[in-house]
C-alpha positions in Angstrom: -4.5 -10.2 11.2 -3.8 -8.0 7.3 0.0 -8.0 7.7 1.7 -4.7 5.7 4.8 -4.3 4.6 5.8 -0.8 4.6 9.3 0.0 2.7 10.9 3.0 3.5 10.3 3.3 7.2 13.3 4.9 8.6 12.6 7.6 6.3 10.2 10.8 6.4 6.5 10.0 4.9 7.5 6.0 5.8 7.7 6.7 9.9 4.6 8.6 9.2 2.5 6.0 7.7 3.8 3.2 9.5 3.2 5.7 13.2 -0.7 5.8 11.5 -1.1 2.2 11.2 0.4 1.3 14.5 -2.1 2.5 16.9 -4.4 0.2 15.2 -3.8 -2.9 16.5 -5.5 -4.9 14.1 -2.5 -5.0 11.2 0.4 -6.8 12.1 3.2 -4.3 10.4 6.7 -4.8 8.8 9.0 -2.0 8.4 11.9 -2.2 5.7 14.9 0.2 5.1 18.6 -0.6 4.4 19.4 3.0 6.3 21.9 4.9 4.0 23.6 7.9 4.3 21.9 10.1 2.4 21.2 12.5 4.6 21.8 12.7 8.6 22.1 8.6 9.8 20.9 9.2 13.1 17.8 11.2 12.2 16.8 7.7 10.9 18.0 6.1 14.1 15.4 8.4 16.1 12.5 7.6 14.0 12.5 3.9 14.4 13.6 4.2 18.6 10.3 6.3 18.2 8.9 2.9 17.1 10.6 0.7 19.7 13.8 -0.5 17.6 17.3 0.1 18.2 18.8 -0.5 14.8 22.3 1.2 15.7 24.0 -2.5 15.6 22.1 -4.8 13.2 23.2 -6.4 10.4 21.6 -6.3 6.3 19.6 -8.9 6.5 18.5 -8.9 10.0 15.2 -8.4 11.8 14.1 -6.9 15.1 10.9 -6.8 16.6 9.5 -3.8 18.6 10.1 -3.0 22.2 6.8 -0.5 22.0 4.3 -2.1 19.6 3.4 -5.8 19.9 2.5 -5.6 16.1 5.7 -4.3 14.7 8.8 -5.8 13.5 11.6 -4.0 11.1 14.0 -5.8 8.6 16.7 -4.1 7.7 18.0 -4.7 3.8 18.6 -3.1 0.7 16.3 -3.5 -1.5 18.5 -4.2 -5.1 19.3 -7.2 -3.6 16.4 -9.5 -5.8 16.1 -12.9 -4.5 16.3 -11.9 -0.8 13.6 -9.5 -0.9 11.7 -11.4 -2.9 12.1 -14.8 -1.0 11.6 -12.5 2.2 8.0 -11.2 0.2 7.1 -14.6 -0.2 7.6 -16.5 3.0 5.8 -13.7 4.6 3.0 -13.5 2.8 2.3 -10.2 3.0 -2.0 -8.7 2.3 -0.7 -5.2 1.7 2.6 -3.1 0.1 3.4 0.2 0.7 6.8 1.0 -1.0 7.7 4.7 0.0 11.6 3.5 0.0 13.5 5.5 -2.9 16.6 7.8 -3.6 14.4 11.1 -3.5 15.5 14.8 -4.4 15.1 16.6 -7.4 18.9 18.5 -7.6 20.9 15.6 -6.4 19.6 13.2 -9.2 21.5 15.8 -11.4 25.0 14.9 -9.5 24.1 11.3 -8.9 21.9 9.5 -11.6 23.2 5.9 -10.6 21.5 6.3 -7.6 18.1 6.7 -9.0 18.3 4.1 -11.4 19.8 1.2 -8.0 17.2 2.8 -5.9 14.3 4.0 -7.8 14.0 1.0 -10.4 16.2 -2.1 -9.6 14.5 -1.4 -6.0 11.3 -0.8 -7.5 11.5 -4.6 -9.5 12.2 -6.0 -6.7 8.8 -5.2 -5.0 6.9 -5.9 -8.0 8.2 -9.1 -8.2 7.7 -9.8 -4.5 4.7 -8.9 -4.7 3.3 -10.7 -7.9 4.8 -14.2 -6.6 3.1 -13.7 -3.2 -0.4 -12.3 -4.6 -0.7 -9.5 -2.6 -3.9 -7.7 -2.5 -2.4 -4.3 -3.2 0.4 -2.8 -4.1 0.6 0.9 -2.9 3.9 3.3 -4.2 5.0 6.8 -4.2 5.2 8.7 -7.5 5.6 12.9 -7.2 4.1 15.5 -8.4 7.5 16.1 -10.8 6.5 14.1 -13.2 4.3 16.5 -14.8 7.7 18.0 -15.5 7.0 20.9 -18.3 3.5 20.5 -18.4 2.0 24.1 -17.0 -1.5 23.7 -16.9 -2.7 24.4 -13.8 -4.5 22.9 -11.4 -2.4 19.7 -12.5 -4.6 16.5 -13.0 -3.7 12.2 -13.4 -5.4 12.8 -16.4 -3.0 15.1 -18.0 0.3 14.2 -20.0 3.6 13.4 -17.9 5.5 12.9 -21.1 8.1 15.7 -20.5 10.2 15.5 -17.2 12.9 18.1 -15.9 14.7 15.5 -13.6 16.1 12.1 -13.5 14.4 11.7 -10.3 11.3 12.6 -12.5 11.7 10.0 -15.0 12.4 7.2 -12.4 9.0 7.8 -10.8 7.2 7.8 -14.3 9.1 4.7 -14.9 7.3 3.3 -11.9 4.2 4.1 -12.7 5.1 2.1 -16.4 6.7 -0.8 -14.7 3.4 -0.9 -12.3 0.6 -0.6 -14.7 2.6 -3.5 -16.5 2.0 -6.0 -13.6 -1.3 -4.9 -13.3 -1.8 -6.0 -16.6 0.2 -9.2 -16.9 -0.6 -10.6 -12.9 -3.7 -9.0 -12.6 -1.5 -7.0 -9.6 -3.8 -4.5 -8.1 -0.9 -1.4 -8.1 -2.1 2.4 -7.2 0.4 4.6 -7.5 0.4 8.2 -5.6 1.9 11.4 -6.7 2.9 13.4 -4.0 3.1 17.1 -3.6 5.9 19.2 -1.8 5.3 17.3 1.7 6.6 18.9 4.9 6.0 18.0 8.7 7.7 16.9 11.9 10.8 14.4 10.9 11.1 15.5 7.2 14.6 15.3 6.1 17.3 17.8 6.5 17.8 18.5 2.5 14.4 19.9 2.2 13.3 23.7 2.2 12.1 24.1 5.9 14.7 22.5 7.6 17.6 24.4 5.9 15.4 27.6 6.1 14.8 27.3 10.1 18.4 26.6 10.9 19.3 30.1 8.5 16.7 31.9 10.1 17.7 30.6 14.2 21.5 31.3 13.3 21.5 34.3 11.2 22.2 33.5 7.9 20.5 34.2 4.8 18.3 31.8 3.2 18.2 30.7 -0.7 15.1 32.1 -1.9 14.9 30.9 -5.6 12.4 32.2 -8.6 12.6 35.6 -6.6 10.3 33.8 -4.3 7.9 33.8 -6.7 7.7 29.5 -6.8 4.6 28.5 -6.1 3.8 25.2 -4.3 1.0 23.0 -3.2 2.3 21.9 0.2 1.2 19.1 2.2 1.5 18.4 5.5 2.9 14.8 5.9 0.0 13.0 8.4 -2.2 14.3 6.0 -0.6 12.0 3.5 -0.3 9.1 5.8 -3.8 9.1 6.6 -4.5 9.0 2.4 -1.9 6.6 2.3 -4.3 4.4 5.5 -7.9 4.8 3.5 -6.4 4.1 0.0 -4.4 1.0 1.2 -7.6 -0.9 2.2 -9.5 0.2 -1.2 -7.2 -1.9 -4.1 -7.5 -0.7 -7.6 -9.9 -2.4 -9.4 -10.4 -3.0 -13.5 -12.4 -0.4 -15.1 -14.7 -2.8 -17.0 -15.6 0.3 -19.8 -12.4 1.3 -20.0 -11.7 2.2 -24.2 -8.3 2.0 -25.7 -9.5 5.0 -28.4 -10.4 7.6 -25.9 -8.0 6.0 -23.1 -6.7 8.1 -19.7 -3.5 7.3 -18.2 -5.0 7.2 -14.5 -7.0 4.0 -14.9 -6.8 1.0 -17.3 -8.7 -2.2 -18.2 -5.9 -3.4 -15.6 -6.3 -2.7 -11.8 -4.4 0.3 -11.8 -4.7 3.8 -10.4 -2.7 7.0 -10.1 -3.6 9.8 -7.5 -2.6 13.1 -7.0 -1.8 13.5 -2.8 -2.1 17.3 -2.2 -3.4 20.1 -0.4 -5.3 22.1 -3.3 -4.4 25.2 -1.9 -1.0 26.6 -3.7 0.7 29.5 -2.0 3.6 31.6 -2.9 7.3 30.5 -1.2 7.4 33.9 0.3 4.3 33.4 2.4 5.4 29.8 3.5 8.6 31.5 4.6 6.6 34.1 6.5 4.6 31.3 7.9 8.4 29.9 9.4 9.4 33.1 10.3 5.9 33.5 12.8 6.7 30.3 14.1 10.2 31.0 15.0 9.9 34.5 15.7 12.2 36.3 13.8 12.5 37.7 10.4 14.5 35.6 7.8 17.5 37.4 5.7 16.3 36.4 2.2 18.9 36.0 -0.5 16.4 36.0 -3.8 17.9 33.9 -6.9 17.0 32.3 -10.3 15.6 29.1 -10.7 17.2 25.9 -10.3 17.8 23.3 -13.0 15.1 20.5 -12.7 12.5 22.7 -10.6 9.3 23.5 -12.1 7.7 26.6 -11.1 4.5 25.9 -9.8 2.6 22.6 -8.9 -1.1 23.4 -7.6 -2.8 19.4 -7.1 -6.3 18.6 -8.6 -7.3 16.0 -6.1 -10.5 15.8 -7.3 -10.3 12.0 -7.9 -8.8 10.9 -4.4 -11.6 12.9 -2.8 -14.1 10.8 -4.6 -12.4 7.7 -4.1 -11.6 7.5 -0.6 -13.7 10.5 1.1 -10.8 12.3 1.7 -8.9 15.4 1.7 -5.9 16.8 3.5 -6.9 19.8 5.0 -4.2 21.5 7.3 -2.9 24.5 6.7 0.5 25.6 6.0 0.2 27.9 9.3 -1.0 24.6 11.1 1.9 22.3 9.5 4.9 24.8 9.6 4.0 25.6 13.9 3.6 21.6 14.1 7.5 21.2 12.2 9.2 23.9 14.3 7.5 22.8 17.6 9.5 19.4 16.6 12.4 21.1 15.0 13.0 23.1 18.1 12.6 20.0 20.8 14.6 18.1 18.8 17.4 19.9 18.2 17.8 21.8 21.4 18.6 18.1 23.3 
């Protein structure tokens, strides 16, 4: 039985993926988070009780093994700390990695930079080292659209420059993608690295755009429109990406035997390393998103229109051109789909 580790799974995409793997009972799965306070604690709580595991009491360190899924077990542990994770990598002996576990947000890198750099690349070494001393088969992580930073060209490709970030939390996940095609090269590491784009859906967390625009809308305040609603975005809806996440898992990244220094692209390499774009290839305007929310709900937001904000890029549109090719695959739900499918949850869950 292909055991995955799966870092990150008391958080949004992570309780996705690992809820996708789980009903197929041929992967034994390990869930890893160390739980912070980042946002609302007991969200997290409720995702992994959704999973059978009652992690109000345990310990750093300690692991727990499903009450609903014979294949499941969680460890809970912060991933800086170096030689536990990677003696934990080791004596497991994992086939597969997927690292989704990081400090993620665009505006509070700007407040909090230390967190991105413990999180987003201490964490980050630890996995690579992990996983190079237990030769896993592949190494799956999250990157994000914002890397393309200043670069405008639309629709946005791998194959395009990311040398120009807007955020810290930009230039960590560039970093990754460094740090990864590295061990590709040196260990022969099979690494593939996904950029994500604007993902929403059931369980997302409470900092992003459509939970803070629901509860405005159901309790009569105005909502933050910035760009004058004008931003453009390329959302996706999260099981969508954790289906990707399924396919590409199985597929590790292999050496591109012609691969040529002199007329080299930065999505592929002469090591076994790939970078995808995860999107829905479809941008839309913010307005029509929030018209989207405000069908769902049923009610008409109060919209207070403002200037950008520092770090935000204007428009991200996904070329996903290459991911379709490679696995088959191509999220397809609509924003109209997703945002009924978040405030159907929103609505049950906070109304308990």
């Amino acid at each position: 039985m292909p055991k995955i580790l799966i870092t990150g799974s008391a958080g949004f995409i992570g309780f996705h993926v690992v809820t996708e793997f789980l009903f197929d009972e041929s992967f034994q799965i390990f869930g890893l988070d160390v739980i912070n306070d980042y946002y609302d604690i007991e969200l997290k709580y409720k995702r992994l009780d959704y999973h059978g595991i009652n992690a109000r009491d345990m310990q750093n360190g300690e692991t727990l093994k499903s009450l609903k899924f014979s294949n499941y077990y969680f460890l809970k542990a912060d991933l800086v700390e170096y030689d536990f994770i990677v003696d934990f990598m080791v004596k497991e002996k994992f086939d597969y990695v997927i690292h989704l576990a990081a400090q993620a947000g665009v505006r509070y890198s700007i407040d909090n930079p230390r967190a991105y750099l413990k999180s987003n690349i201490d964490g980050f070494l630890s996995i690579l080292e992990g996983s190079r001393f237990s030769n896993i088969k592949h190494l799956i992580y999250a990157s994000t659209s914002s890397v393309y930073g200043l670069n405008t060209k639309l629709p946005l490709s791998e194959k395009q420059s990311t040398q120009h970030p807007m955020s810290l939390y930009a230039a960590t996940k560039k970093s990754n993608e460094l740090m990864a095609h590295t061990y590709s090269h040196l260990f022969r590491l099979p690494t593939t690295g996904l950029r994500f784009f604007t993902v929403y859906g059931p369980w997302g967390r409470p900092d992003m755009a459509l939970f803070l625009f629901a509860d405005a809308i159901i309790n009569d305040r105005p909502i933050n429109v910035f760009n004058q609603g004008e931003m453009i975005r390329d959302f996706t809806f999260v099981e969508d990406i954790a289906k990707a996440i399924r396919k590409i898992t199985v597929k590790p990244a292999l050496e591109e035997k012609d691969w040529d220094s002199r007329i080299a692209e930065p999505d592929n390499s002469s090591a076994p390393y790939k970078i995808f774009n995860i999107g829905n290839n479809n941008p839309i305007k913010l307005d029509f998103y929030i018209s989207a929310l405000e069908k769902a709900i049923g009610k008409v937001a109060i919209k207070n229109y403002m200037e950008m904000q520092p770090g935000d890029v204007p428009a991200t549109h996904a070329d996903t051109t290459s991911l379709e090719n490679y696995i088959h695959y191509k999220p397809k739900t609509t924003v109209e789909e997703g945002v009924n499918s978040f405030f159907s949850w929103f609505n049950s869950y906070y109304s308990k």
